[in-house]
N, C-alpha and C positions, 0 to 999 in steps of 0.2 A: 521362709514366707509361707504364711497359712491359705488356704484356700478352702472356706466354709463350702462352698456352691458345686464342688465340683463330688461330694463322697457318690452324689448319685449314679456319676461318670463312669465310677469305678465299680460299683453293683450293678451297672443295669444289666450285664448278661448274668447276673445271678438267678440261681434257682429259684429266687423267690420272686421271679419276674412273672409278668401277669404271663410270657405266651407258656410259662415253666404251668401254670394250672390249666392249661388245656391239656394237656398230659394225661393218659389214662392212668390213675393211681396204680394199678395192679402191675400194667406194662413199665412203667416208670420203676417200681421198686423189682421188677425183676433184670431191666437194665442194670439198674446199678448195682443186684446182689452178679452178674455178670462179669460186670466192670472189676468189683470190688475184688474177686475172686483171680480176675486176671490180670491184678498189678500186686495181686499178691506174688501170684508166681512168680514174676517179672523181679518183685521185691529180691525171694528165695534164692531166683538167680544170682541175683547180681551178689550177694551176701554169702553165697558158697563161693562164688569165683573169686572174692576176697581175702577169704579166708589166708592166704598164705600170704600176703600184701602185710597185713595186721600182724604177722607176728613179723616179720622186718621192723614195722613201726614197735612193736615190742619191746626189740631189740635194741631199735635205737633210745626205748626211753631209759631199757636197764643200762643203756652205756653211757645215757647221759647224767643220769643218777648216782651213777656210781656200783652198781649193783652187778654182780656173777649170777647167772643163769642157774639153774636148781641144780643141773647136773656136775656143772664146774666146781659150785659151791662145797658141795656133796664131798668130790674127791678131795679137794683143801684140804676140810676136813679131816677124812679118812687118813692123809695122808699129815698132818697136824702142819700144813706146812702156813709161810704166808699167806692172808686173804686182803693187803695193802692194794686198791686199787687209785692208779690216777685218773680224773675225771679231764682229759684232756680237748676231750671233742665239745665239754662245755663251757671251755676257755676259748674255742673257735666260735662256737655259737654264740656264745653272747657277745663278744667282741665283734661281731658279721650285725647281727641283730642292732647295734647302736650306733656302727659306723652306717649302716645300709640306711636307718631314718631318721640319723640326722642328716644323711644325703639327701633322700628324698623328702623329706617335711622342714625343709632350712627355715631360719627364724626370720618371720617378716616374709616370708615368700612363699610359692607355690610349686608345686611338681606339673602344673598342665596349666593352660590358657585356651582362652576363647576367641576364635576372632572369627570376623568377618571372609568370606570369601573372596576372590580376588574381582569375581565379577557376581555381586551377591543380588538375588533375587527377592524383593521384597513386596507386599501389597501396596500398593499405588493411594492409599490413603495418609500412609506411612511416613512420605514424603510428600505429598502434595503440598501442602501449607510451603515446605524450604521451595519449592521450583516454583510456587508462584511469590516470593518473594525476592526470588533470583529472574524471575521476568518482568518484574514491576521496575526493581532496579536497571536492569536491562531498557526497557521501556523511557525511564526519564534520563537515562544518558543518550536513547535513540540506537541503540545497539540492534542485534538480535542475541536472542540467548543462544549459545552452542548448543552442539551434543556431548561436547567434554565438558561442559560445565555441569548440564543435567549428570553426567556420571559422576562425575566430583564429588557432587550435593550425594547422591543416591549412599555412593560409597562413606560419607562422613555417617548419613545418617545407619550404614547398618555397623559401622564402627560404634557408635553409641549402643545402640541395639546388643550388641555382642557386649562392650563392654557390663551394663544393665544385667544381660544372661551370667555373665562369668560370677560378678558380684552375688547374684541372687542363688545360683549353683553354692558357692564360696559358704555362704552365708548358713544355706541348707546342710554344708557338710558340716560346719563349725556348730549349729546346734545339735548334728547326731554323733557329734564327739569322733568323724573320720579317724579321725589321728590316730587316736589311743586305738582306733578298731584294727587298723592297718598295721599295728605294731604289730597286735596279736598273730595278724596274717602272716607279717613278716615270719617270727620267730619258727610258725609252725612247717613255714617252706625251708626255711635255714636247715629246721632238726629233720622234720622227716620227708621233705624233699617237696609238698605240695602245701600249699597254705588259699584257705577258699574262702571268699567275699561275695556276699548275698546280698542282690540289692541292681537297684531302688525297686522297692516293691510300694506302693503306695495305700497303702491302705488307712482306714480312716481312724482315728486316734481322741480319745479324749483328753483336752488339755483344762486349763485353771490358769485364768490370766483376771488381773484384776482391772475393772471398769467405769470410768465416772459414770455413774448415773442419777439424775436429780442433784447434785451438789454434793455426791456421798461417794466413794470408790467401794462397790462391792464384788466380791470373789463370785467369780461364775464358768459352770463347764462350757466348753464347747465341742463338738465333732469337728473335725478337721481333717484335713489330708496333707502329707507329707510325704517325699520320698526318703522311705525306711531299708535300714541296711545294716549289716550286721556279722560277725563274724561266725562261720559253720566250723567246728572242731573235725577234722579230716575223718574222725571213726563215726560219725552221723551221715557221711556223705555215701554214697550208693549208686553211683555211674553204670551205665550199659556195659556189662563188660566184654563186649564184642569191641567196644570201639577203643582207637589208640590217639584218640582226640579228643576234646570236649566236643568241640563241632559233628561229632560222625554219632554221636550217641543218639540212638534214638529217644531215651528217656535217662532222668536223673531223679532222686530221691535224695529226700532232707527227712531223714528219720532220726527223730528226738525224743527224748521220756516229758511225758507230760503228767497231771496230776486229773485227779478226778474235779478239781476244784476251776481247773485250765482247761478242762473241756467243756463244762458246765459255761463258763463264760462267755464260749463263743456262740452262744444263742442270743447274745448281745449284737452281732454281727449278722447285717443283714443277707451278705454273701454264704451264708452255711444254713443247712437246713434242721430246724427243732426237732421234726419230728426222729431225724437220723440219729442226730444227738442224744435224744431219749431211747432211743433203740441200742445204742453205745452202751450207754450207760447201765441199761435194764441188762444186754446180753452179758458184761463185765463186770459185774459188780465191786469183783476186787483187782480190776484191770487186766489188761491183756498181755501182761509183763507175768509170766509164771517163772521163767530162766532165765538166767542173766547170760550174754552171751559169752563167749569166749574171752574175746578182746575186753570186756564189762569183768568179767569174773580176775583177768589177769592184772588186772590196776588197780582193783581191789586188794592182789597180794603185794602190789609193789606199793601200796599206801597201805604200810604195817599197822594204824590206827582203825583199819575199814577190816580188816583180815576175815575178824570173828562175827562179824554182823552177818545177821539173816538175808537172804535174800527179803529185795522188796515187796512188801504189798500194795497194794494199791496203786500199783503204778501203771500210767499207761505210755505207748508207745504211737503218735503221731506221724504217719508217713505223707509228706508232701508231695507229689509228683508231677515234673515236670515234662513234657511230653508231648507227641502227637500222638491223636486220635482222628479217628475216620472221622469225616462230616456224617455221614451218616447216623453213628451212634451220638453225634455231638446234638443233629439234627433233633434225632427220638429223644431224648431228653430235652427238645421243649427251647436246645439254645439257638440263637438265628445263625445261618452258614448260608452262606451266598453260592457258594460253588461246591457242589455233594462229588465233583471228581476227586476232591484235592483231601488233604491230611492236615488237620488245623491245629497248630500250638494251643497246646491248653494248661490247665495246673488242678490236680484231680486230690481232696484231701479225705484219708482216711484211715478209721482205726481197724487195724485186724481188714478183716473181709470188707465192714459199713463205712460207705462214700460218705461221707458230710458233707461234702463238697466239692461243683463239680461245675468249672469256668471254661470260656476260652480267654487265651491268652489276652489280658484289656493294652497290653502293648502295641501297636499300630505295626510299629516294625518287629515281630514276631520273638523279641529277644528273652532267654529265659537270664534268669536272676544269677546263676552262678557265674563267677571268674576266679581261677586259677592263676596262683604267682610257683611257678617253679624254681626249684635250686639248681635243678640238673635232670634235663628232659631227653630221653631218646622216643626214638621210635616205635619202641616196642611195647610201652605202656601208658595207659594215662596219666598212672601217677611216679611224680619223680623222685630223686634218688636225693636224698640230704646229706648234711653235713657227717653225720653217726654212722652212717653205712660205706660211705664212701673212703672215715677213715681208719672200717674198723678193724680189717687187719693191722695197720701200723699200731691202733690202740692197743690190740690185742697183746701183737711183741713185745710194746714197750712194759708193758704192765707184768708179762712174762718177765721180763729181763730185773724191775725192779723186785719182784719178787723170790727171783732167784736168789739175787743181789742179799736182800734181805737174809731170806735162808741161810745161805752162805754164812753172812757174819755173823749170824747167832750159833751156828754149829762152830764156828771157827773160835767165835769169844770164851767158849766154856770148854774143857779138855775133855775128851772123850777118855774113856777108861777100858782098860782090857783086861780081866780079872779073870787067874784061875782059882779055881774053888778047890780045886784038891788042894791047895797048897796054903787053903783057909780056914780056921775053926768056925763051926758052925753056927756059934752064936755071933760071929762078927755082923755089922749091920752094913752088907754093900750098898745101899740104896742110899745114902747119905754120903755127901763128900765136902767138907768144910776144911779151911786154913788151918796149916797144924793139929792135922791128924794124925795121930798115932796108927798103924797101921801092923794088927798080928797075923801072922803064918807060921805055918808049920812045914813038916817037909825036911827031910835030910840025905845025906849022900847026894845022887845025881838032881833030886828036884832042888838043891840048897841053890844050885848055882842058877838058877831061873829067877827073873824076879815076880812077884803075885800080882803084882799091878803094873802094868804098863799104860804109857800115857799114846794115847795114838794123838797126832797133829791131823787140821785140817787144812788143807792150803784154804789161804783167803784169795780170794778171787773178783772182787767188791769190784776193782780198776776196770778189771776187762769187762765184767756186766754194768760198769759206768758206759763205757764207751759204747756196748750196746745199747743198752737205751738211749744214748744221746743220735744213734743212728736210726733208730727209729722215729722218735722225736723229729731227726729231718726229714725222714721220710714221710710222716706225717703234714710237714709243711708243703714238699711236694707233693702229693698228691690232693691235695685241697687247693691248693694253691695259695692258703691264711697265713702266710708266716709269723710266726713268735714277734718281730718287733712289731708289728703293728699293735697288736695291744700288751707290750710293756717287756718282751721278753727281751733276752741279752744278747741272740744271738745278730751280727750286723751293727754291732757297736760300735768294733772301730772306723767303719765307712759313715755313719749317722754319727759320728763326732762334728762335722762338718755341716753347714747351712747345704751345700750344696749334695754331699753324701745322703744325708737325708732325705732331700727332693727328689734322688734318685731313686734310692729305696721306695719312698711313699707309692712315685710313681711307676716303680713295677709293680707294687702290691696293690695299686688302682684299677691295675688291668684287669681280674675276675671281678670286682665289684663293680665296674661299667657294663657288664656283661649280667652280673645279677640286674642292672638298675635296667639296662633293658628289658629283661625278661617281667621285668616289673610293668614298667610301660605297656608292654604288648598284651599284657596276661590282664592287670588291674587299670591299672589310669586310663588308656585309648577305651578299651571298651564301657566300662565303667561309668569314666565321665562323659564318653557318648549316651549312655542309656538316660543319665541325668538331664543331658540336653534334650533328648528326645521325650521326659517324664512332663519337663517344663514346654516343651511346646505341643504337647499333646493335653494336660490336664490345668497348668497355670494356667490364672484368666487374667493374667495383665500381659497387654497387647504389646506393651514395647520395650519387653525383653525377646518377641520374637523374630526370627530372620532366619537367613541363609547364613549359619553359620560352621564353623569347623571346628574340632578340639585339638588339640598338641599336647604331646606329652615332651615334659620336658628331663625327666629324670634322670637318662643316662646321656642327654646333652650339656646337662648343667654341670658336670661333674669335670667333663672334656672341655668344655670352656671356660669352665672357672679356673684350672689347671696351665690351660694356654694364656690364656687372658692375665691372671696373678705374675708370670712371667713375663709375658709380653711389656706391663704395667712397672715392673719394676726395673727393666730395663732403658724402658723410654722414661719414666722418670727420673734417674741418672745421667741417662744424656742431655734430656734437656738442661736440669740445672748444670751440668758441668761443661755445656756448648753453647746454650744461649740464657742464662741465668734470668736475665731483663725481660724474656719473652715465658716466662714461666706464671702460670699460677698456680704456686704451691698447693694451697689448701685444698683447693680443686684436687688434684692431685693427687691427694692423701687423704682426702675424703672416697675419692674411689676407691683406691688401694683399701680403705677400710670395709666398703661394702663388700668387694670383693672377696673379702675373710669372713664377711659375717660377724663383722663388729661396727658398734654404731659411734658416726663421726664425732657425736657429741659428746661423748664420753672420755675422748684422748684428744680433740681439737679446741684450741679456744675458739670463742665466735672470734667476727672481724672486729665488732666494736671493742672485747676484751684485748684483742692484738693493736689496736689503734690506740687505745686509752694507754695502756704497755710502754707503745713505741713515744705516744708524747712525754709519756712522764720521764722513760730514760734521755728524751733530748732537752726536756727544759731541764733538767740533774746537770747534765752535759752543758749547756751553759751555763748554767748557775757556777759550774768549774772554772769554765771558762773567764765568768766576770770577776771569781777570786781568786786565779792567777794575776791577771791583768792590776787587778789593784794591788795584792800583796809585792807585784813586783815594783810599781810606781811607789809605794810604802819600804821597798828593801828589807822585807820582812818576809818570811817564808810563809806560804800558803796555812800550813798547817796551825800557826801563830793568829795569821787574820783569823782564821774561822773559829779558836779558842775564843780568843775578844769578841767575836760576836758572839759566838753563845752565849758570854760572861752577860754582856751587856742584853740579849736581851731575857737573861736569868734576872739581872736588876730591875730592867722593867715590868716582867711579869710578876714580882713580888709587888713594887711601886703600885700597879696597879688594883692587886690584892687587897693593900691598905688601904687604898683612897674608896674600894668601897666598902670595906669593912665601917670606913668613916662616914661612908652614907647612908649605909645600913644604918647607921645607928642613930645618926640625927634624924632620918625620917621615924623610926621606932620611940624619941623622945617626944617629936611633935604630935604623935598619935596620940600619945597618951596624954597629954595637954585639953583641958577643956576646948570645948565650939569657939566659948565664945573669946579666948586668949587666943585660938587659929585665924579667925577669921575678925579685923580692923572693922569698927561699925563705920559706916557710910555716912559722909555730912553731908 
């Protein structure tokens, strides 16, 4: 849903607000070369205390890639031995990645709901019209109206109201393409343990929608506001690093590469200041990007195509920050603060040292824009621990064991040689060894009886480095908790031969995935789609999508009761047909059971009127048997005899009747062609 009227809403504590020019210019820009200077630090911090986070995340992409580390590589090498690596953790990954959204984004359904409170609080305008139509009626039965009736009415109407909010929420997510954004989040919690969702930020947007006007549809821009959202790649992200929560951080940073052509732009934007912008621009010329960082220069070697490129030019670096600031400094910069005791959520944008831009928080309820979905979160950090790190000793072994493995049978497949040279002439060529080689030596008396070449054997040893890596391998399933059969491996075969072996499987391996689905919930959806509730009843201007409403996440419920529920369903519909047949409605039934899967009824059920039309046609077949028993027996003729003679016969008559209009066909085809006046008898 668009809302032209509102972009104002969302600028007016911007700089470019009229109390922002009672500002002393001179005071003003030494504010914010202050500011700008001390969120740089703040930046530096948080970007040193990182540093050793980032190469984990490193770690975990060379292990998802497939790649050995420089120094491991190195020794292979040196050492000419195998460099065969298996990519195991990114058979868990993506298999975690596809089961987790199609859990949470099911088809035709939702992961969260809107409703109504149990005793919801709305504006009395809202409902006036239902309670005086519920006292009028009242009125000419001669009643009085209750106080459970007025609740009744209150509660229907903020049930509407909610369902209205959830639709127009729904609607806002399906144009910013949620889905596909939430994949992303997913996958990057999976691999490196934190996946982060940005949003609803509202800001205003230019769209192109097409318009009747005068009798004509013509293409026109609009300014508009939307809540906008978005996915943050975890190495843009820049947390307090004192804190072990998102909650405790006093500031967060969204620093991103931008272009000189992306900053130029946002002088389009009435929330950012020009003159800052040209001060950006003048001070940088060829942007504020001279080195690439660490984590920036290390993804460059592990994307072999980027290796040799230059560092960039021109590029600039955008820090967002989210944060409290003193009233006071908020104050002297011109924004209004009501209480100079307190510390007010703001979002402070800037390149290098120069502020562009400098709000309070236009959120009501103070909330900043990040949310966190974790894989696996302790206490000791903000960010958590993924699928790569958690299994990368088992990865480690295994890849050890197959490479040994390897080793092994290629020393073993070719015979090693043990050659003395005294007992060689010196032009023989040891270095070559082919089938049916002739082989000279020299040597007599005591060296006669040596031989020049001996063959050394390797034991193969391939079995035993099978069975290690197959113990890794389950070790790897332990300690993730992803087991191989779930996405296609062999181990649990013989128990999943079985309808019910299977059930059992699925549902111990459901057990960490109800567990991710929550973390899901609590980190993205509950707050998330609260902030959305709270975007539409603070900035939407239609009035009755608003109320006292609540959000639910449903994600890791859905999953717990689609599992009890599928069982529950298929056991009561057994008994029913098998105990009271006559009281059953099948289709009913088995139309549940379908939704329940996540298959649609129409697709494997006939309607009733196809099962109706079905059923009569096999009962009048059914007596039509019926009436040619009955007669072949009063005939003393076998069934199969009457129904030849009737075919026969009416094969006779449908020829019969063939001719006789072939024979009409034809006389009216003579008469046509007969003059008027031989058609038509003159009149006496």
């Amino acid at each position: 849903m668009e809302n032209v009227e509102t972009v104002e809403q969302l600028s007016a504590d911007s700089p470019t607000d009229e109390s922002m020019k009672a500002v002393d210019p001179a005071a003003f820009a030494k504010l914010l070369e202050e500011l700008g200077n001390a969120h740089l630090k703040e930046f530096d911090e948080a970007r040193t205390f990182r540093l050793e986070t980032e190469q984990r995340w490193l770690d975990d992409l060379r292990q998802y890639k497939g790649i050995y580390d420089a120094a491991t590589l190195q020794r292979l090498k040196d050492k000419k031995r195998s460099m065969l690596y298996l990519r195991l953790s990114r058979a868990k990954v993506k298999s975690l990645n596809a089961r987790l959204s199609d859990m949470l984004f099911p088809a035709g359904d939702k992961n969260w709901t809107i409703t109504a409170t149990p005793m919801p609080t709305l504006d009395e305008e809202m409902y006036a019209d239902e309670i005086a139509q519920l006292r009028q009626r009242a009125q000419e039965a001669g009643q009085q109206l209750s106080p459970t009736a007025i609740e009744s009415a209150i509660r229907e109407v903020a049930r509407d109201c909610a369902a209205r909010m959830e639709k127009t929420v729904n609607d806002q997510l399906e144009e910013g393409g949620y889905e596909s954004v939430c994949r992303k989040v997913i996958a990057s919690g999976n691999m490196y343990g934190t996946g982060i969702l940005k949003g609803p930020l509202g800001s205003p947007q230019m769209t192109r929608r097409w318009r009747r006007m005068q009798g004509q549809w013509v293409l026109e821009d609009r300014k508009v506001v939307k809540p906008h959202f978005a996915f943050v790649p975890l190495w843009y992200y820049y947390p307090d690093p004192l804190a072990t929560e998102r909650e405790q951080c006093r500031y967060e940073f969204d620093a991103r590469p931008a272009t000189a052509s992306d900053i130029a732009k946002l002088r389009r934007d009435d929330a950012y200041m020009p003159e800052q912008i040209d001060k950006v621009l003048s001070a940088f010329p060829n942007g504020n990007v001279n080195q690439l960082e660490l984590w920036e220069q290390s993804l460059r070697e592990l994307s072999k195509d980027q290796v040799n490129k230059p560092n960039p030019t021109g590029r600039f670096r955008i820090m967002e920050r989210w944060g409290t600031i003193k009233a006071s400094t908020l104050k002297a910069a011109g924004l209004p603060v009501e209480d100079e005791s307190v510390d007010y959520e703001a979002q402070v944008w800037q390149v290098g040292h120069i502020v562009i831009r400098i709000d309070i928080n236009p959120f009501d309820s103070g909330s900043r824009p990040f949310k966190l979905f974790y894989f696996d979160k302790d206490e000791s950090s903000i960010w958590g621990e993924g699928m790569c790190s958690i299994m990368r000793d088992t990865e480690r072994g295994a890849n050890t064991s197959v490479r040994a493995m390897v080793d092994n049978a290629a020393m073993a497949a070719v015979p090693n040689l043990e050659v003395n040279t005294r007992l060689m002439p010196e032009e023989q060529d040891l270095d070559t060894f082919t089938s049916g080689r002739v082989w000279h030596r020299t040597g007599s008396a005591a060296d006669a009886q040596y031989p020049a070449v001996r063959v050394i054997d390797i034991p193969i040893r391939t079995a035993e480095f099978a069975q290690l890596l197959k113990l890794f391998m389950e070790l790897g399933d332990e300690v993730t908790t992803v087991p191989r059969f779930t996405y296609g491996g062999t181990d649990g075969a013989a128990v999943s031969k079985t309808v019910g072996g299977l059930s059992m499987l699925m549902g111990q391996a459901n057990i960490s995935l109800k567990d991710l689905a929550k973390n899901w919930d609590d980190g993205i959806t509950e707050p998330f789609i609260g902030d959305c509730y709270d975007w539409n009843m603070q900035f939407n201007d239609d009035p009755t999508i608003k109320g006292d409403h609540e959000v639910t996440a449903r994600g890791s419920s859905s999953l717990v009761a689609k599992e009890i529920r599928s069982n529950a369903l298929a056991g009561f519909t057994a008994d029913l047909i098998k105990m009271a047949p006559d009281l059953a409605k099948v289709r009913e039934l088995f139309e549940e059971r379908a939704r329940n899967l996540d298959l649609d009824p129409d697709m494997f059920l006939k309607t009733q009127g196809e099962a109706d039309q079905e059923n009569q046609e096999k009962q009048m077949g059914a007596a039509a048997m019926q009436t040619v028993a009955t007669i072949a027996k009063a005939m003393r003729i076998p069934p199969e005899t009457l129904v030849q003679n009737v075919d026969q016969i009416i094969l006779q008559l449908t020829e019969a009747a063939q001719r006789a209009g072939q024979i009409v066909n034809g006389a009216a085809a003579q008469i046509a062609q007969q003059p008027a006046a031989q058609q038509e008898p003159a009149l006496v």
